[in-house]
N, CA and C of each residue as an Amber inpcrd file, in Angstrom:
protein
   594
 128.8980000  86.0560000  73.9830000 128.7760000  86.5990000  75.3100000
 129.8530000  87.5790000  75.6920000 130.7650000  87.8960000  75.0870000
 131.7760000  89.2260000  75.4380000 131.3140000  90.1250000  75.3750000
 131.4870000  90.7520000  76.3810000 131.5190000  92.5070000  76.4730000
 132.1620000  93.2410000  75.3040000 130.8760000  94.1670000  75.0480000
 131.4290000  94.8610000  73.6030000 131.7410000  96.3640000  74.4430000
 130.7460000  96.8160000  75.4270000 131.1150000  98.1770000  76.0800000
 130.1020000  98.3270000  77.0030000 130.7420000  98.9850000  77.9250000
 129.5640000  99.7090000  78.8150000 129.3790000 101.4730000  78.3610000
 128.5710000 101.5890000  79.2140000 128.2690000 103.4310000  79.8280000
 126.8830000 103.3710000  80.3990000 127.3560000 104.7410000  81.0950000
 126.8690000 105.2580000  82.1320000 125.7650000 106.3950000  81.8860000
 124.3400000 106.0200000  81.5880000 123.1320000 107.1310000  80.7780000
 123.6320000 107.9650000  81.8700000 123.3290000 109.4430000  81.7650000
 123.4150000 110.5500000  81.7640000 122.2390000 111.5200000  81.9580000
 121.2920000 111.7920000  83.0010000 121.5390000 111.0660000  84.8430000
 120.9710000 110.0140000  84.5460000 121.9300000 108.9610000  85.9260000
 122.2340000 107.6520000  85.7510000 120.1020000 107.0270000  86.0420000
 119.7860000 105.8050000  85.3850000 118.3290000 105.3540000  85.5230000
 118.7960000 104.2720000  86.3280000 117.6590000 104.0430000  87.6760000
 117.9260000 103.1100000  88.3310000 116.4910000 102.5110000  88.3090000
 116.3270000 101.5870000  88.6560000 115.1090000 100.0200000  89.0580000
 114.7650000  99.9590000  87.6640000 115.4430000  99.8160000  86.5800000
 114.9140000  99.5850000  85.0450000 114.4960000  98.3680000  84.9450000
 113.4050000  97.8660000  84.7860000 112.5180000  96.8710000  84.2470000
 111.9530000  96.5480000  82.9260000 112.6430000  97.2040000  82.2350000
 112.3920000  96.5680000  80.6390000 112.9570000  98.1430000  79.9370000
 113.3460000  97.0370000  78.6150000 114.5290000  98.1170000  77.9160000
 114.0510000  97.9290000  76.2040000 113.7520000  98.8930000  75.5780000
 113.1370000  98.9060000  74.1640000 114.6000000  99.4800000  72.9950000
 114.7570000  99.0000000  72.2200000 115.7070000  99.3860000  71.0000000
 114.7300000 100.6040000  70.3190000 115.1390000 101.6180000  69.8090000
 113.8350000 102.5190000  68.4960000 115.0810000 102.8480000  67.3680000
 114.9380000 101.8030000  66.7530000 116.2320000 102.0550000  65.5250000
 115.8390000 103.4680000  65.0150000 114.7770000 103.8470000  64.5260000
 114.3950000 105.2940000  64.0520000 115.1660000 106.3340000  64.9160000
 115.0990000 106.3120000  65.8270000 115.9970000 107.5170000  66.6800000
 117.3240000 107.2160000  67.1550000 117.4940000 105.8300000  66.7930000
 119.3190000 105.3350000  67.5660000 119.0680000 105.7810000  68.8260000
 118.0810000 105.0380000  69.3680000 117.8290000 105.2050000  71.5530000
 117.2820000 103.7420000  71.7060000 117.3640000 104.1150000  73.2070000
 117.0900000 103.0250000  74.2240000 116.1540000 103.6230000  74.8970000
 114.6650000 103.0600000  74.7850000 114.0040000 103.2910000  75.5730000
 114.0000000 102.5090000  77.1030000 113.8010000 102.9130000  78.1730000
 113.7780000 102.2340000  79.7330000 112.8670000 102.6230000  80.5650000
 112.0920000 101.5330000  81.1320000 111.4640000 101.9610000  81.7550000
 111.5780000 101.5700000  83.2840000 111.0000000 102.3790000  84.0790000
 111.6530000 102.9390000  85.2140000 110.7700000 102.2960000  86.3690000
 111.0150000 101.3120000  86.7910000 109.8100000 100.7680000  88.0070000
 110.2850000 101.2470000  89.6910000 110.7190000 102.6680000  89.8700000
 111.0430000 102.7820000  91.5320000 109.8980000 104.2810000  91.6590000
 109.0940000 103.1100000  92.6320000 107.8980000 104.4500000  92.7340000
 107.8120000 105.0690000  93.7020000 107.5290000 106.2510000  93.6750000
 106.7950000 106.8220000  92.8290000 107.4030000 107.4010000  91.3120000
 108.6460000 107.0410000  90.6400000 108.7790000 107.6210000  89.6130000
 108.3260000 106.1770000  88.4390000 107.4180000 105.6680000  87.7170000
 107.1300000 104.7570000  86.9880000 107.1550000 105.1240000  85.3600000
 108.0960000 105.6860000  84.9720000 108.3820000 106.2470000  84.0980000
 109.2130000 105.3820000  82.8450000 109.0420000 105.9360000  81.7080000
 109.6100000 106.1000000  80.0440000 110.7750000 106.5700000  79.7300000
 111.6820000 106.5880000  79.9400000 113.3050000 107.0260000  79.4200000
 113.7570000 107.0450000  78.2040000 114.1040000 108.2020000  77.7720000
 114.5500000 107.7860000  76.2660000 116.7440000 107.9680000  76.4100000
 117.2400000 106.9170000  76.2820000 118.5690000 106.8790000  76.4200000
 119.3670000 107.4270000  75.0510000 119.7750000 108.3120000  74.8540000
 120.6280000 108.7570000  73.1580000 121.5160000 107.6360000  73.0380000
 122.1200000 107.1980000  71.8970000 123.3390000 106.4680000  71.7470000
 124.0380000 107.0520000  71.0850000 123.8600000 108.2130000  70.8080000
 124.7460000 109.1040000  70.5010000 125.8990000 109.7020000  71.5500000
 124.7620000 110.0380000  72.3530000 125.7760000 111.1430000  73.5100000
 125.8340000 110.2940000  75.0110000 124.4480000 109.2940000  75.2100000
 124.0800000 108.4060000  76.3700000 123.1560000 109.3060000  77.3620000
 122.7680000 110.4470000  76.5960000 122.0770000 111.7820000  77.3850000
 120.1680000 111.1850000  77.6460000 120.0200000 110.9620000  79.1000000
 118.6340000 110.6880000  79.1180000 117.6430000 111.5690000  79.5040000
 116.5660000 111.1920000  78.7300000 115.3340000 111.9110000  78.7350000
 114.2620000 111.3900000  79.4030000 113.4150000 112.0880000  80.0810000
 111.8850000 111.3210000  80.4300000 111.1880000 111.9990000  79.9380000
 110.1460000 110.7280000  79.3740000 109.4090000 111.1650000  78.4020000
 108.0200000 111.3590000  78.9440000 107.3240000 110.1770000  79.4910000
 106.2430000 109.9240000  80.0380000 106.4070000 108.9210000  81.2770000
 105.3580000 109.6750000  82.2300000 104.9990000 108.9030000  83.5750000
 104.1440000 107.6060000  83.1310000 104.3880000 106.4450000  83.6210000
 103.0420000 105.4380000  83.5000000 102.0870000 105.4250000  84.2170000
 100.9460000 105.0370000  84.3510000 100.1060000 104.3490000  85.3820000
  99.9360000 103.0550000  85.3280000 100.8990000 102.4250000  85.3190000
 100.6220000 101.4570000  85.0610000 101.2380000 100.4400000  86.7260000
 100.4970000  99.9480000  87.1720000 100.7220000  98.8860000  88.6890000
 101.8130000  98.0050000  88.1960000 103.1390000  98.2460000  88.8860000
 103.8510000  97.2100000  88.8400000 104.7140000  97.1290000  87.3280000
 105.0330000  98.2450000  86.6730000 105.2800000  98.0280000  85.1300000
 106.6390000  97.1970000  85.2620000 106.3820000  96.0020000  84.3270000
 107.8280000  95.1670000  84.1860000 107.5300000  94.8000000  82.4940000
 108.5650000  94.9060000  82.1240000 108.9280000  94.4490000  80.5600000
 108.2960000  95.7460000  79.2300000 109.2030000  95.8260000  78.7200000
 108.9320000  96.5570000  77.3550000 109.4520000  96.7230000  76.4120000
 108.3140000  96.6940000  75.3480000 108.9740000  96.2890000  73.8240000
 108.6870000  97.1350000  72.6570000 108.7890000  97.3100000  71.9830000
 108.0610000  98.5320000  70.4900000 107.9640000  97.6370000  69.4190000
 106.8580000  97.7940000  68.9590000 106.6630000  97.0340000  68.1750000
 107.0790000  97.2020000  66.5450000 108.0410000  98.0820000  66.4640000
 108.3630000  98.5080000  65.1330000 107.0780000  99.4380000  64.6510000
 105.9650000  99.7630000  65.1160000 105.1470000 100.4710000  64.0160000
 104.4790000 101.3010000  65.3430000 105.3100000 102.1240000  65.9440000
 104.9190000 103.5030000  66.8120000 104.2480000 102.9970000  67.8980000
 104.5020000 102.0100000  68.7330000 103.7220000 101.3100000  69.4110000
 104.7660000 100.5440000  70.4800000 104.0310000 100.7370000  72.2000000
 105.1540000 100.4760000  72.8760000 104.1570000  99.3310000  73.5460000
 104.5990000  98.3840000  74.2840000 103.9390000  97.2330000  75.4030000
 104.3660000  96.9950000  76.3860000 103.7430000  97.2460000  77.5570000
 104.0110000  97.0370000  78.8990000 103.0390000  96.3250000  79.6570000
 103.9720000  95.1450000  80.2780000 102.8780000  94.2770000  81.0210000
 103.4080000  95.2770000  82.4170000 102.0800000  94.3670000  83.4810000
 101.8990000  94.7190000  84.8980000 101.7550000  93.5650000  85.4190000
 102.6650000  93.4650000  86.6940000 102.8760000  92.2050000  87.2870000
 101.8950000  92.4410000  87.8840000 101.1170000  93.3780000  88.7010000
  99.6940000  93.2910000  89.7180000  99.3790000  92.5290000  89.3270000
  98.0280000  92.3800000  90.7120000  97.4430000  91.0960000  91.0400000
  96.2060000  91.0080000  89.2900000  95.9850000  91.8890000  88.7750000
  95.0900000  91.8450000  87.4790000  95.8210000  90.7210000  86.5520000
  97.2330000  91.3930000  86.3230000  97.7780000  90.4470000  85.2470000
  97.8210000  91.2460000  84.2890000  97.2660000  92.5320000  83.7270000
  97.1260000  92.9410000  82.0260000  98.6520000  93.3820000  81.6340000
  98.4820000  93.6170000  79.9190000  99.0780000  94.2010000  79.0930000
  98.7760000  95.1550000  78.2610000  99.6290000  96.3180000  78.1970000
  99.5560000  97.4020000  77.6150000  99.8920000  98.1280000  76.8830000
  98.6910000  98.2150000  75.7080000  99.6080000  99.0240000  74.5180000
  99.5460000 100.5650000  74.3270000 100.6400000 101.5420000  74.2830000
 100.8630000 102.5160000  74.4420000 101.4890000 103.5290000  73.2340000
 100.9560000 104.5250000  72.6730000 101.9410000 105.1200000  71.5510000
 102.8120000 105.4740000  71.9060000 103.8310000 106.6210000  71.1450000
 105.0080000 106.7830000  71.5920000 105.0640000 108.2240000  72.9680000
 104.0240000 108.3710000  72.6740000 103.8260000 109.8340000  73.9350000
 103.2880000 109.0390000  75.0160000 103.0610000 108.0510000  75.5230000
 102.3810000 107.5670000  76.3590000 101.3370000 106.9860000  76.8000000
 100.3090000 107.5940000  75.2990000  98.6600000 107.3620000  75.9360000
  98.3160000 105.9210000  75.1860000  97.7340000 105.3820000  76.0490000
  97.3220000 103.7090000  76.4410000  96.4650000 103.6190000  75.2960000
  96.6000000 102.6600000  74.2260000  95.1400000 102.8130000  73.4900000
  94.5950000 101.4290000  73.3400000  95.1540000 100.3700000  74.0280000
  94.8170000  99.2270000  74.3040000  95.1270000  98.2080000  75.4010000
  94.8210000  97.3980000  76.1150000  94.6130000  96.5760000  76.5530000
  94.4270000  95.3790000  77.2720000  94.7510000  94.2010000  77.5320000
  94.2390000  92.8670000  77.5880000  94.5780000  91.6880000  78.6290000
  93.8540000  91.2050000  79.4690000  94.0810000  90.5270000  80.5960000
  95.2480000  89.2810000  80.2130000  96.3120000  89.1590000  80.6000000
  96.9910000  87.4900000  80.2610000  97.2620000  86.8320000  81.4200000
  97.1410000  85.6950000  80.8570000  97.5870000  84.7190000  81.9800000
  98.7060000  83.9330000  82.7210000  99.6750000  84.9780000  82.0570000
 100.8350000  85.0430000  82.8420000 100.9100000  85.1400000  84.0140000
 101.6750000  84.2920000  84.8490000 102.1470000  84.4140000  86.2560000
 103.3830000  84.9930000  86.7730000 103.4490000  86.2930000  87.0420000
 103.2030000  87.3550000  86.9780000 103.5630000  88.2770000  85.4670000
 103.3290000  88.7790000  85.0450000 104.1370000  89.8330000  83.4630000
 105.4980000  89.9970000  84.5360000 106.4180000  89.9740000  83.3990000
 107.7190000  90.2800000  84.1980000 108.5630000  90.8060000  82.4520000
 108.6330000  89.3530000  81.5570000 108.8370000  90.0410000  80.1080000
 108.3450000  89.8980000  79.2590000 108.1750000  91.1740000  78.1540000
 107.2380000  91.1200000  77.0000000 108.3040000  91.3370000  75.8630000
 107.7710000  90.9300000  75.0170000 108.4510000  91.5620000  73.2940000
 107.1250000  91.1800000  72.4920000 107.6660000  91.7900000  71.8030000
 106.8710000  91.9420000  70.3090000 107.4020000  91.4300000  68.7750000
 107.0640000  90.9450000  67.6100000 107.3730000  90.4810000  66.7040000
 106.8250000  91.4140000  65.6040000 105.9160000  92.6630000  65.9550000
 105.2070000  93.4400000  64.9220000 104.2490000  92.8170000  64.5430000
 103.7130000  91.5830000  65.2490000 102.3030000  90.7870000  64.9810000
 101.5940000  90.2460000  66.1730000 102.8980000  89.8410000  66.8540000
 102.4610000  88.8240000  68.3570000 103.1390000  89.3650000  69.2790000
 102.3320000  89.3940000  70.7730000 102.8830000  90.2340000  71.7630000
 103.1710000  88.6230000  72.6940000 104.3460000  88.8480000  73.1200000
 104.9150000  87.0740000  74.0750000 105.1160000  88.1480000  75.5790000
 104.6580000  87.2740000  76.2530000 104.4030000  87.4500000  77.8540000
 105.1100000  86.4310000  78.7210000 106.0650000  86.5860000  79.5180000
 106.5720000  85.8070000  80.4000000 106.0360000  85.9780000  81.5880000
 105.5920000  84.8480000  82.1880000 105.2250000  85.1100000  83.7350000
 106.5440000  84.5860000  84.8720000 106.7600000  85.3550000  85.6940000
 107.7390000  84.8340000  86.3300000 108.0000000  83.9820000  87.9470000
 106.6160000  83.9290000  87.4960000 106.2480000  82.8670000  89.0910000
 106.6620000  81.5030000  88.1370000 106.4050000  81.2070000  86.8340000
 106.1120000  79.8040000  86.2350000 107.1120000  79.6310000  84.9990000
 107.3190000  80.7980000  84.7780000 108.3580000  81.0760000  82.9590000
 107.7510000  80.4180000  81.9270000 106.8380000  80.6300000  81.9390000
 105.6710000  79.9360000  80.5700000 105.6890000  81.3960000  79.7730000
 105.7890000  81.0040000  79.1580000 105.5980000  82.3130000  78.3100000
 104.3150000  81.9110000  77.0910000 103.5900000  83.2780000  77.4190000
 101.8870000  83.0960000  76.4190000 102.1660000  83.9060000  75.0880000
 101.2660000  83.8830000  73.8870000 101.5840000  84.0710000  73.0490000
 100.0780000  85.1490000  72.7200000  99.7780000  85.9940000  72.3680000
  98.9410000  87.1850000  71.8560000  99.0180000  87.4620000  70.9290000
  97.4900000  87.9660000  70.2140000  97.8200000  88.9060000  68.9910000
  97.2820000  90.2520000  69.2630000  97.7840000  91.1630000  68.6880000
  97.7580000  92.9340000  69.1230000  96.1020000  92.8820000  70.2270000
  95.3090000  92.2640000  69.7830000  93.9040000  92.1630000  70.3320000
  93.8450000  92.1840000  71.7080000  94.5880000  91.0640000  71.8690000
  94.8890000  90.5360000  73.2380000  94.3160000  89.1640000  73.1100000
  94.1080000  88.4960000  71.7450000  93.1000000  86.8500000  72.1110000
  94.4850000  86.2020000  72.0980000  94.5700000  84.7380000  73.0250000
  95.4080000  84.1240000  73.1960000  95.8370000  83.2370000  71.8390000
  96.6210000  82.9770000  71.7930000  97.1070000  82.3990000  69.9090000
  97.3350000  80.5920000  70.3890000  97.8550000  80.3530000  71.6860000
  97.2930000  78.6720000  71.2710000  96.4050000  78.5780000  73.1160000
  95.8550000  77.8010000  73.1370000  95.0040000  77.2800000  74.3020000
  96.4690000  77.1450000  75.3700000  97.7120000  76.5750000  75.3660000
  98.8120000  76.3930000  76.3590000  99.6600000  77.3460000  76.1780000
 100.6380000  77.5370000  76.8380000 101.1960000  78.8770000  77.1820000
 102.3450000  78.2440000  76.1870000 103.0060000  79.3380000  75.4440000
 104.3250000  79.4500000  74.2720000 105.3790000  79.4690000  75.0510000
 106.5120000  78.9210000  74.7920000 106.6040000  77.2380000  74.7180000
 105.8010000  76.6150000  76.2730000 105.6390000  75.6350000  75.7480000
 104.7860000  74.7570000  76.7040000 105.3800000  74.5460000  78.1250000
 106.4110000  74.6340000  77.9760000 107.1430000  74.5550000  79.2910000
 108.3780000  75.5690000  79.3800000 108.9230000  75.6840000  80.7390000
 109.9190000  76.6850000  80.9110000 111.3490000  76.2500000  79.6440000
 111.9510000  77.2160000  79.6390000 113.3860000  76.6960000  78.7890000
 114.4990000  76.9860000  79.1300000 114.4630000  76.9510000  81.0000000
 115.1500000  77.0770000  81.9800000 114.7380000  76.2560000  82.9410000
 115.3230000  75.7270000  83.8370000 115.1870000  75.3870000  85.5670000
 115.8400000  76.4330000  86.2860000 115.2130000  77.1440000  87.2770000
 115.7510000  77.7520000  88.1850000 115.3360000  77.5040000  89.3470000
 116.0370000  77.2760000  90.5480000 115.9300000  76.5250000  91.9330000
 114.8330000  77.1120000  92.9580000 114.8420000  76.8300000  93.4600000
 113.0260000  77.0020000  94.1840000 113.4440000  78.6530000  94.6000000
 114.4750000  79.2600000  95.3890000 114.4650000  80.3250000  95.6560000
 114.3360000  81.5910000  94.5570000 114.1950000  80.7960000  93.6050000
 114.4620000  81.5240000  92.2390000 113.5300000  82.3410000  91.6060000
 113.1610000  82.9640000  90.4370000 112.2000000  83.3720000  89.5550000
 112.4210000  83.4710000  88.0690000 111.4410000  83.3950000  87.5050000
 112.1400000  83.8100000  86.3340000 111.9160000  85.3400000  85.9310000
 112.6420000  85.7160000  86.5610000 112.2110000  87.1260000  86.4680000
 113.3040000  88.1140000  85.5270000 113.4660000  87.7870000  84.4850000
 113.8440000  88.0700000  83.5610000 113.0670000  89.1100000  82.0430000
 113.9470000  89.1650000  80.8970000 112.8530000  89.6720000  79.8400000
 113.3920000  88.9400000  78.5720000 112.7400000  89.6730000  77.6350000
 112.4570000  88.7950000  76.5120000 113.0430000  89.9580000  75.1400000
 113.7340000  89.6570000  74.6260000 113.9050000  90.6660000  73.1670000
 113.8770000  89.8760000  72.0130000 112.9270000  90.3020000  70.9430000
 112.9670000  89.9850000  69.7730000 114.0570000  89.7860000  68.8040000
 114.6030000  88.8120000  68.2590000 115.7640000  89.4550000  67.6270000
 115.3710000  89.6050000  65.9680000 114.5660000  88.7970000  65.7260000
 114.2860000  87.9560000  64.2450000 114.0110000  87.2010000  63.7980000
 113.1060000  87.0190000  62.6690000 113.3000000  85.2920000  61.9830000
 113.4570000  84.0640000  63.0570000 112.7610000  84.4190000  63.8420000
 112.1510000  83.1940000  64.7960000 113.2560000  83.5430000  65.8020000
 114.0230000  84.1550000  66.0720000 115.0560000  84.0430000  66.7070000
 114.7920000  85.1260000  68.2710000 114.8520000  84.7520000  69.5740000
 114.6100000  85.5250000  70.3610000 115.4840000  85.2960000  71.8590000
 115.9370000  86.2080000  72.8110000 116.8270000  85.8360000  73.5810000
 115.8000000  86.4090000  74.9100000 116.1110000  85.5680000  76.1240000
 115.4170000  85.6490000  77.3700000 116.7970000  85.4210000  78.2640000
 116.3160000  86.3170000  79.1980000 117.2780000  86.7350000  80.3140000
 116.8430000  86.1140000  81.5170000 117.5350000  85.5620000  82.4800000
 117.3660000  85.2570000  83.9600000 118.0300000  86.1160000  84.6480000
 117.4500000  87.2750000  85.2660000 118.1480000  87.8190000  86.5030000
 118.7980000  86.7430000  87.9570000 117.9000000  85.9440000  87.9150000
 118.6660000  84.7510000  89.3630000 119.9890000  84.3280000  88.7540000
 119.7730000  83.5780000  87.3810000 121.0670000  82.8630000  87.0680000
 121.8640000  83.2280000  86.3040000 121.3470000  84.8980000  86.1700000
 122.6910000  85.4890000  85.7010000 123.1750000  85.2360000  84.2170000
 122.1900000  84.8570000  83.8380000 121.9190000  83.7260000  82.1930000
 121.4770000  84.6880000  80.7380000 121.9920000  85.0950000  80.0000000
 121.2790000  85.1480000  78.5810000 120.8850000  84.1670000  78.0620000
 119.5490000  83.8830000  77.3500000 119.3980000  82.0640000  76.3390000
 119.0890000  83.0440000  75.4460000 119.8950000  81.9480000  73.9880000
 119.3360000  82.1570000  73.0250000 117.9220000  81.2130000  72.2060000
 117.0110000  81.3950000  71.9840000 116.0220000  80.4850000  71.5580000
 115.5640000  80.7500000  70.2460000 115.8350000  79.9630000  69.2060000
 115.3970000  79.7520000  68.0300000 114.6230000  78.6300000  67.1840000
 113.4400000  79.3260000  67.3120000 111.8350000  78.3550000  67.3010000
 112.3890000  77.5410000  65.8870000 113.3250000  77.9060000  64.8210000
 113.3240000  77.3600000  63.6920000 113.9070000  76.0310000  63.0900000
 114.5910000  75.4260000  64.8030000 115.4660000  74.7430000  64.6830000
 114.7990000  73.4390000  65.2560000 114.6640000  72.4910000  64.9610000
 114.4510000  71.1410000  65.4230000 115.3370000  70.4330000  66.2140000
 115.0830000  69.5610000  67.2560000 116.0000000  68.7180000  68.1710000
 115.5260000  67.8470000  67.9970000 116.2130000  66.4120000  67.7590000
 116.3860000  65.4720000  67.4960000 115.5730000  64.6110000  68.2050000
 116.6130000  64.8640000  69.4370000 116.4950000  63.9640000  70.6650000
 115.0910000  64.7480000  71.3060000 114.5250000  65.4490000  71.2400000
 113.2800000  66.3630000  72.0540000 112.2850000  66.5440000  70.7850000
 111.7670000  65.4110000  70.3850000 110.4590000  65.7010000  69.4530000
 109.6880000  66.2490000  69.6560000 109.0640000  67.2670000  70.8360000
 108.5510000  68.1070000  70.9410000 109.1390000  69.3180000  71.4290000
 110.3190000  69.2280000  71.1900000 111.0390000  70.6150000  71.2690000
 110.1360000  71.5710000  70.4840000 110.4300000  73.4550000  70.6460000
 109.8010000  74.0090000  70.0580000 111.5150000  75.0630000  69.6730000
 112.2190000  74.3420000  69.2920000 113.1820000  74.7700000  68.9530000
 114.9930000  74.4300000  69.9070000 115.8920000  75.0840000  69.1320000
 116.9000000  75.2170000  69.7260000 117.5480000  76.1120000  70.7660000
 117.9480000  76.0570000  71.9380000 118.2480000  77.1260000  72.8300000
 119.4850000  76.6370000  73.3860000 120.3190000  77.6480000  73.6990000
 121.5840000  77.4810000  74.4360000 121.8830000  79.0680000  75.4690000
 122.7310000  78.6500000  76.0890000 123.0830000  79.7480000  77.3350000
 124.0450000  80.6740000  76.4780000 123.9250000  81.5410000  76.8460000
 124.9670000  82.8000000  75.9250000 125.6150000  83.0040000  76.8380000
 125.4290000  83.3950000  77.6600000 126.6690000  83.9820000  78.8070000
 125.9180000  83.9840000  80.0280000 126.7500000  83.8210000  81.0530000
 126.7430000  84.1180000  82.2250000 127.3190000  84.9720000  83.2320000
């Protein structure tokens, strides 16, 4: 949990709602939820110099991820619920209603698209299609408590090899969660998780 560095993109992006890695270009993609600007950012990590790339249409865009193979995902908290897959210029070429309460964060694994809803923090599990991968929402239950005034209105980044970290904006929380690990004491754990920082 230590601070390795800050900075300041270059002009500065404000109401960012989901943030994409593109190792191919060494950037940060961001996307931009203060509307009317609902926009695609491409951040350099070279220089920290930002770009906009593409406007969305998308209602409510929260969370975004790339899926490693030219392919971006953005859920929409609107009252619909969908998720959306997008190339790298913008144009939508797929899809799919989830049952997340509300989309808030998505990632990707390059196979399975994970959806957090943040009325409930269940997070659902997809394949590129959009068909749901088990009948109950991934993991079955939250892998947080946050207090009634709360949300989980956080996101989700892939890291690896089962390994994935979710953010709480209320509690100020990084978790780390790693599906690969068994708990003892929680036989139906769906892995190991701990708080990274606060």
């Amino acid at each position: 949990g230590a601070l390795i560095g800050t900075y300041l993109p270059i002009p500065t992006i404000t109401w960012v709602t989901g943030l994409a890695y593109i190792p191919d270009e060494y950037s940060i993609y961001a996307l931009r939820n203060d509307y009317p600007d609902l926009s695609v950012y491409s951040i350099s990590m070279y220089n920290f110099h930002t770009e906009n790339l593409f406007s969305v249409s998308i209602s409510y865009p929260n969370g975004l991820a790339y899926d490693g193979d030219d392919g971006l995902w953005i859920g929409s908290s609107s009252y619909d619920r969908y998720v959306y897959g997008l190339d790298m210029n913008g144009v939508e070429w797929t899809s799919f209603p989830t049952l997340a309460k509300y989309p808030y964060g998505v990632m990707t694994d390059g196979t399975y698209v994970y959806v957090l809803g943040y009325e409930d923090g269940k997070i659902w599990k997809y394949d590129m299609d959009g068909n749901t991968i088990y009948e109950d929402p991934f993991p079955l239950d939250p892998l947080f408590e946050v207090g009634e005034e709360h949300s989980y209105n956080g996101n989700l980044v892939w890291a690896g090899d089962g390994v994935f970290y979710q953010s709480c904006r209320d509690t100020f929380t990084i978790y780390e969660i790693d599906l690969n690990v068994e708990v003892a004491v929680q036989p139906d754990s769906i892995g190991y998780i701990k708080a990274l920082m606060r």
